[in-house]
Every structure is written in C-alpha cells, then in structure tokens.
LUMNU-175756 format. One record per residue (C-alpha): x, y, z. Coordinates in steps of 0.25 Angstrom, whole numbers, padded with zeros to 4 digits, always signed. Layout:
LUMNU-175756
XYZ
...
end
This chain:
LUMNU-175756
+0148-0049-0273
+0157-0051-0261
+0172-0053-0263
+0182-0061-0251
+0194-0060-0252
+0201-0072-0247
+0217-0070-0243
+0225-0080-0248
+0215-0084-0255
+0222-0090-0266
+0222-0105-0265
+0207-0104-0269
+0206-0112-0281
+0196-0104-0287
+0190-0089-0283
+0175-0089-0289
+0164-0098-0281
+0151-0103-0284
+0145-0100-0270
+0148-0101-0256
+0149-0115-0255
+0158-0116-0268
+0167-0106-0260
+0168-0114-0247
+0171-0127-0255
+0183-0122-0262
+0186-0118-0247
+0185-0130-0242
+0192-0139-0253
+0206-0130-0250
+0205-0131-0234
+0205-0147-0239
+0218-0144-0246
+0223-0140-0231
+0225-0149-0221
+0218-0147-0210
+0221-0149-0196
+0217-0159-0186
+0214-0152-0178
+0204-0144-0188
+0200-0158-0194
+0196-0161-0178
+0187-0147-0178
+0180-0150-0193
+0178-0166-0189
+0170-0162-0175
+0162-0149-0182
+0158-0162-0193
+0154-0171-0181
+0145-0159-0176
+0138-0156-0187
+0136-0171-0193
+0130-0173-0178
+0120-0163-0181
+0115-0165-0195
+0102-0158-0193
+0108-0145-0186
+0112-0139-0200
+0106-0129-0207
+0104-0126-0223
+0110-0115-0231
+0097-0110-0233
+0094-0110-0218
+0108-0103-0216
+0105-0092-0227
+0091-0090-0222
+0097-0087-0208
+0108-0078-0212
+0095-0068-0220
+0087-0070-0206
+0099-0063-0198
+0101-0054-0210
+0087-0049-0209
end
C-alpha cells in the first residue's frame, strides 16, 4: 500500500477512500466550498466547450489503463 501525505490536509472530511474516483470526488465537493475566480471559472467554461465539441474524441478507462501497461512494457 502507498501512503500521501497531504500538507494541510486537514479540511478533508474523512481520510479512507473507496478508490480513485471516491478520492477525487471528495476533492472536488471542497474546491466547491471555495469560490473560484472568474477568471478560473473563464479557463473551466472554455476547456467544457472544447470537450463538449468533441464528444467522440475521448477515451475509456479501460483504453487509458491498457495504454499506461503498453508504455510500461
């Protein structure tokens, strides 16, 4: 098993995770407790534009996973 440490790491609500995903929504519910910036709201809002223009240029976890091994290899 891998331990990170986090600095400051305190305002996470809870410190055991279900998987990678579970780990990145808790991320992501306290960035929203943050206000962002509009200038950062700007950047996310054109990056959402980009990838809603191009639905079919996406790839699958599986596809992702089964590239990282190829590299590995």
């Amino acid at each position: 098993m891998t331990t990170i440490t986090i600095e400051n790491g305190q305002a996470l609500s809870r410190t055991k995770f279900n998987n990678w995903e579970d780990f990145q929504i808790e991320l992501i519910l306290m960035q929203e407790k943050e206000e962002l910036s509009p200038e950062h709201i700007k950047i996310l809002k054109s990056r959402e534009k980009i990838a809603d223009s191009k639905p079919d240029n996406r790839l699958t976890w599986e596809e992702v996973k089964a590239g990282i091994i190829r590299k590995n290899v």
